[in-house]
C-alpha positions as CSV (number, residue, x, y, z in Angstrom):
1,X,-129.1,81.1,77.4
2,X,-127.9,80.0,74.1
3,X,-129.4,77.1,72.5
4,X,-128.2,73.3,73.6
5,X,-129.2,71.5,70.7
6,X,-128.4,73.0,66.9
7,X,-124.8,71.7,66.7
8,X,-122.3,70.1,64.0
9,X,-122.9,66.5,66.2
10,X,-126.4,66.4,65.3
11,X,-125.9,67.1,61.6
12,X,-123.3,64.2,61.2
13,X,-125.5,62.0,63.6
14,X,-128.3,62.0,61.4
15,X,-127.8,63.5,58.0
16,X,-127.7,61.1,54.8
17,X,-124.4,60.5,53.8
18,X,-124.5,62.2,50.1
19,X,-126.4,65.3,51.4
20,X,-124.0,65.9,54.4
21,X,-121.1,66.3,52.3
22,X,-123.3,68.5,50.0
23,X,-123.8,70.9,53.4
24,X,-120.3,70.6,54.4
25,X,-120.7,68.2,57.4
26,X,-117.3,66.6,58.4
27,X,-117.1,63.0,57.4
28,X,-117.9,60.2,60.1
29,X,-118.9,56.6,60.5
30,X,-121.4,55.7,58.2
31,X,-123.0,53.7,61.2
32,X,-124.6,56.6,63.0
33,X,-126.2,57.7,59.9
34,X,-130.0,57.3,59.4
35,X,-131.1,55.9,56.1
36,X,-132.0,58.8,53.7
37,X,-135.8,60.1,54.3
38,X,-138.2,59.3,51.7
39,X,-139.3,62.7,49.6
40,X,-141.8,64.9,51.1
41,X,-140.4,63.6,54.3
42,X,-137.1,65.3,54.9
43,X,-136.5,69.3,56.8
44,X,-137.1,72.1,55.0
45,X,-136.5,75.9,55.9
46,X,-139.9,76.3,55.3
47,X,-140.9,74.0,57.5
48,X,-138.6,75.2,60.1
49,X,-140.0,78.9,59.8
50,X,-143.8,77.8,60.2
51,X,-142.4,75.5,63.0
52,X,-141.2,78.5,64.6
53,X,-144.2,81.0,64.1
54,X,-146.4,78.4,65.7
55,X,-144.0,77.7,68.9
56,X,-143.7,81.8,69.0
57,X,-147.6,82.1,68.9
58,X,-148.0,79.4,72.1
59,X,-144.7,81.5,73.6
60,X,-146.7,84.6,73.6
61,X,-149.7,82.9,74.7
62,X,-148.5,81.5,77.5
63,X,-146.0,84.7,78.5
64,X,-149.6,86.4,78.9
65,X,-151.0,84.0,81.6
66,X,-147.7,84.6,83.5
67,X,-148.1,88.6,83.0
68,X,-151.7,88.6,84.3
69,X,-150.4,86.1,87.2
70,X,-147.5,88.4,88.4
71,X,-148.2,90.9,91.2
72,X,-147.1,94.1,91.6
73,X,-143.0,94.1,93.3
74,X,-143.5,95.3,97.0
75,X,-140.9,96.6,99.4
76,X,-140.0,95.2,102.6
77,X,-138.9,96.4,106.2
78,X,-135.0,96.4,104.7
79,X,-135.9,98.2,101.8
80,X,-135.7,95.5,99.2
81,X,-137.9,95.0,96.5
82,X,-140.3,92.0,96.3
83,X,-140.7,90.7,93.2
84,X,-144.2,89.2,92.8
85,X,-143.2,86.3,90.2
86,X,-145.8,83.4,90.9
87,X,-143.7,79.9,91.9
88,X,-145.3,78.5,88.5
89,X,-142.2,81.1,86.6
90,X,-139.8,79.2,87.8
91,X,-141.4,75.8,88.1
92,X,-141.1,76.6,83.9
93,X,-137.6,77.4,83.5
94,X,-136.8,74.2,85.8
95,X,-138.8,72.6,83.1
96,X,-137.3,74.4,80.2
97,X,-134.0,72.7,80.8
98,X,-135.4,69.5,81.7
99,X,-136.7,69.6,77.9
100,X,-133.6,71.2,76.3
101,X,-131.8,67.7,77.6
102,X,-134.0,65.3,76.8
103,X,-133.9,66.9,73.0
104,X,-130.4,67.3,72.7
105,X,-130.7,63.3,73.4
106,X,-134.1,62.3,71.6
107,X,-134.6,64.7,68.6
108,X,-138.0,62.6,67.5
109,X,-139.9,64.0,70.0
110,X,-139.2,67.7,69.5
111,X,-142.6,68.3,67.6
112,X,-144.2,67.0,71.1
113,X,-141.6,68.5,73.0
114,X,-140.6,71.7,71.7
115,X,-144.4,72.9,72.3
116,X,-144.3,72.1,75.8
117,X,-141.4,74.0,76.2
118,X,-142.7,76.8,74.6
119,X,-145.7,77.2,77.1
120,X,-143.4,76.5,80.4
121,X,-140.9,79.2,79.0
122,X,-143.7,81.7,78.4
123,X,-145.0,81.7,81.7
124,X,-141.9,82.8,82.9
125,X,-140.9,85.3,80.0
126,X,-144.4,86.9,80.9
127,X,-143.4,87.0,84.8
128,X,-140.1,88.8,84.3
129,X,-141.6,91.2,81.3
130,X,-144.0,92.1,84.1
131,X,-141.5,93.1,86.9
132,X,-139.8,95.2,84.4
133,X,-142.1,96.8,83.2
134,X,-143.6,97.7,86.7
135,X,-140.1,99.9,87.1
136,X,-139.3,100.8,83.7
137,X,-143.1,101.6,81.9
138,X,-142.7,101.0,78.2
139,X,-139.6,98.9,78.8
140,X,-141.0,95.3,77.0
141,X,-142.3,97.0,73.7
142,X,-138.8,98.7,73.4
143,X,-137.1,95.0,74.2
144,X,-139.6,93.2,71.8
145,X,-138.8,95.8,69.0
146,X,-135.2,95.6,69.3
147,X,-135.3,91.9,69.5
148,X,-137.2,91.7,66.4
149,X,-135.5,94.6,65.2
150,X,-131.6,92.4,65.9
151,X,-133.1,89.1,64.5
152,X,-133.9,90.5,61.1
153,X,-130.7,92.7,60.8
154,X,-128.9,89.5,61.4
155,X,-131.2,87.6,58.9
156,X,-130.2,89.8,56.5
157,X,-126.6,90.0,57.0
158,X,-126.6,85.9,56.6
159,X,-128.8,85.9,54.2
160,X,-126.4,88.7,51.8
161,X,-123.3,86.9,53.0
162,X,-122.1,89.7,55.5
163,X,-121.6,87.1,58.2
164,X,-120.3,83.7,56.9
165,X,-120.9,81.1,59.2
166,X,-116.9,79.5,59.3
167,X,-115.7,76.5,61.2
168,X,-113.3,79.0,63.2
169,X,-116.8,81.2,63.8
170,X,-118.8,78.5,64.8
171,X,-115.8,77.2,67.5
172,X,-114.9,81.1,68.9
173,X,-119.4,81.5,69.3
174,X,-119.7,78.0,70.5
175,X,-116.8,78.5,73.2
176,X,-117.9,82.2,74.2
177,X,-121.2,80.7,74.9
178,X,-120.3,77.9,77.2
179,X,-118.1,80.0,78.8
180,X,-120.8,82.8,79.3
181,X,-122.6,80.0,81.0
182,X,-120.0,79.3,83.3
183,X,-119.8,82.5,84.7
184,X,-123.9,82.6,85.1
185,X,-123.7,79.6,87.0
186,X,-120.8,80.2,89.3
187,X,-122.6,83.8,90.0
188,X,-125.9,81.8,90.7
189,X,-123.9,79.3,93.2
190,X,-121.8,82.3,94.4
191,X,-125.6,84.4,95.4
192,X,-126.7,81.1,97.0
193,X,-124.2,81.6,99.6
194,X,-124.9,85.7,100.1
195,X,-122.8,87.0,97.4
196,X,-123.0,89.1,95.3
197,X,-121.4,90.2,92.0
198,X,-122.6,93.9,91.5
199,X,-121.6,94.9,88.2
200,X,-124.1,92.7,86.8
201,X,-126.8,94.5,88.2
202,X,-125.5,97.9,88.5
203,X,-125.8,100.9,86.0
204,X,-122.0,101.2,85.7
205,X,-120.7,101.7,82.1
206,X,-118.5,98.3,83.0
207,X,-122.0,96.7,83.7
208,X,-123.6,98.0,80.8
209,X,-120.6,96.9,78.8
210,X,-120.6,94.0,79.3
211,X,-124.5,93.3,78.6
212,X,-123.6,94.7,75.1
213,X,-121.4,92.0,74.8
214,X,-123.7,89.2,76.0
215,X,-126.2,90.9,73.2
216,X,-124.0,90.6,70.7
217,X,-122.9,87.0,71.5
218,X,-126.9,86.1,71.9
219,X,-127.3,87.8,68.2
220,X,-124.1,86.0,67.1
221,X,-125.8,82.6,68.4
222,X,-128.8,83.5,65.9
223,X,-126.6,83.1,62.9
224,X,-125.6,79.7,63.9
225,X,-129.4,79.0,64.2
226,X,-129.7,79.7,60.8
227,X,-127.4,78.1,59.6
228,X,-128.2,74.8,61.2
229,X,-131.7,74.9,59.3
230,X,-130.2,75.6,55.9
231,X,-127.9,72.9,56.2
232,X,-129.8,70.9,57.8
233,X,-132.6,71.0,54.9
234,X,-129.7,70.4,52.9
235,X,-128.4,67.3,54.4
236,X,-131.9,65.9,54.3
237,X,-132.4,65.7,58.6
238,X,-135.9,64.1,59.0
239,X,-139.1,66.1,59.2
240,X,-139.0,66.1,63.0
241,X,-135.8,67.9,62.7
242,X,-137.9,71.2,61.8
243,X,-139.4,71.4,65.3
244,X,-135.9,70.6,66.3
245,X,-134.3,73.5,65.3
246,X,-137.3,75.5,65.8
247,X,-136.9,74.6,69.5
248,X,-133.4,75.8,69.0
249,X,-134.0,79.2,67.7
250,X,-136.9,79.6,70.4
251,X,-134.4,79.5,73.0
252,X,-131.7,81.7,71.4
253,X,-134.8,84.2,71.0
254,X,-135.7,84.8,74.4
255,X,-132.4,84.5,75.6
256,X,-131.8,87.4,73.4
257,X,-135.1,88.9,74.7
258,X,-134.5,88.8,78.2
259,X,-130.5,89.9,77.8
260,X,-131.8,93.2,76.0
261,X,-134.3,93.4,78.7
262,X,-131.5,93.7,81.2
263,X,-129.8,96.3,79.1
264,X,-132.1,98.7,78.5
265,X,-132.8,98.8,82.7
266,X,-129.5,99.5,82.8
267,X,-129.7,102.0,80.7
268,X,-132.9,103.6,82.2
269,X,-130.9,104.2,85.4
270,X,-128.1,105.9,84.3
């Protein structure tokens, strides 16, 4: 899912006064402002993309321990299939939102954090590459590429000005989002009692429809990821702040990842 922590609160929390204005930052009590970081000492994009590469390099890393620990999916006497995802998978993502709270409240420790999630995420992001790719042969390079493919295409268009990152955008992303997680979670609660909501699974053009859409939202989410690092290096957020939004893109990434992963099974069984 999106991520829970690059948001306009955090830039007004914690940006200097003078620079917030600078990056556009609605005006607020000078109170919950941090003193100004000393030079050298404040977020840069820079930092943000090496941030990133490295928390990318442990992802990968770690999403090849949880390949190799994955057995092959088996079918049972009722003809379902098994999928052989080792407990530690989801011990990760259990641990993956742990982290994303405690970051959304203590953004200091995201250069200590933000690894850790990396390496509990992977394991899992390895697991589920695994059972797809046990069905679908080739099906993880062709999601990789076309994640990599829709993160620079949407670098570019922010980066030319093709997609201007607007109050009204930010709020119709923001709320699609939260209400894209909604309807996960009642679906998850709703399977927890037997049901079952088949066009999310299912090969129908509805289904496949509709993971388009979730694509495009997960891509939309990437602009707002970089925006919040330009900005933020603009309102001089602390160093920290780099692993911050690092953390933040991570999550949008394989979000995206795993969404396009979904699709293109879809799309294999038509």
């Amino acid at each position: 899912m999106s991520n829970p922590v690059l948001n306009e609160r955090t830039l007004e929390k914690w940006a200097a006064p003078e620079a917030s204005q600078r990056a556009g930052v609605n005006d607020g009590p000078v109170s919950e402002w941090s003193p100004p970081p000393a030079p050298g000492e404040s977020m840069t994009v820079k930092g943000s993309v090496s941030a990133t590469a490295v928390l990318l390099v442990l992802l990968m890393i770690s999403a090849a321990y949880g390949w190799y620990q994955t057995g092959s999916p088996s079918v049972d006497s009722q003809g379902v299939v098994q999928y052989g995802i080792p407990s530690l998978a989801m011990v990760g993502v259990f641990v993956g939102i742990g982290l994303a709270f405690l970051m959304a409240f203590k953004p200091h420790l995201a250069r200590f954090v933000a690894p850790i999630y990396a390496l509990a995420q992977g394991v899992f992001v390895g697991s589920v590459s695994r059972a797809f790719e046990e069905f679908y042969d080739g099906i993880v390079i062709q999601a990789a590429g076309a994640t990599m493919a829709v993160t620079a295409v949407m670098l570019g268009m922010y980066l030319t000005g093709i997609i201007r990152v607007t109050d009204r955008f930010r709020k119709i992303v923001i709320s699609a989002t939260l209400g894209l997680m909604v309807f996960y979670l009642v679906t998850w609660v709703f399977s927890l009692f037997g049901g079952n909501v088949s066009f999310l699974s299912s090969p129908s053009l509805m289904s496949i429809g509709f993971s388009v859409l979730v694509v495009g939202l997960a891509a939309m989410n990437l602009a707002l990821d970089f925006d919040f690092i330009e900005r933020g290096a603009q309102s001089g957020l602390p160093k920290h702040f780099e692993w911050f939004a690092a953390f933040g893109l991570l999550v949008t990434l394989v979000w995206l990842y795993l969404e396009l992963l979904r699709l293109l099974a879809k799309m294999r069984d038509r």
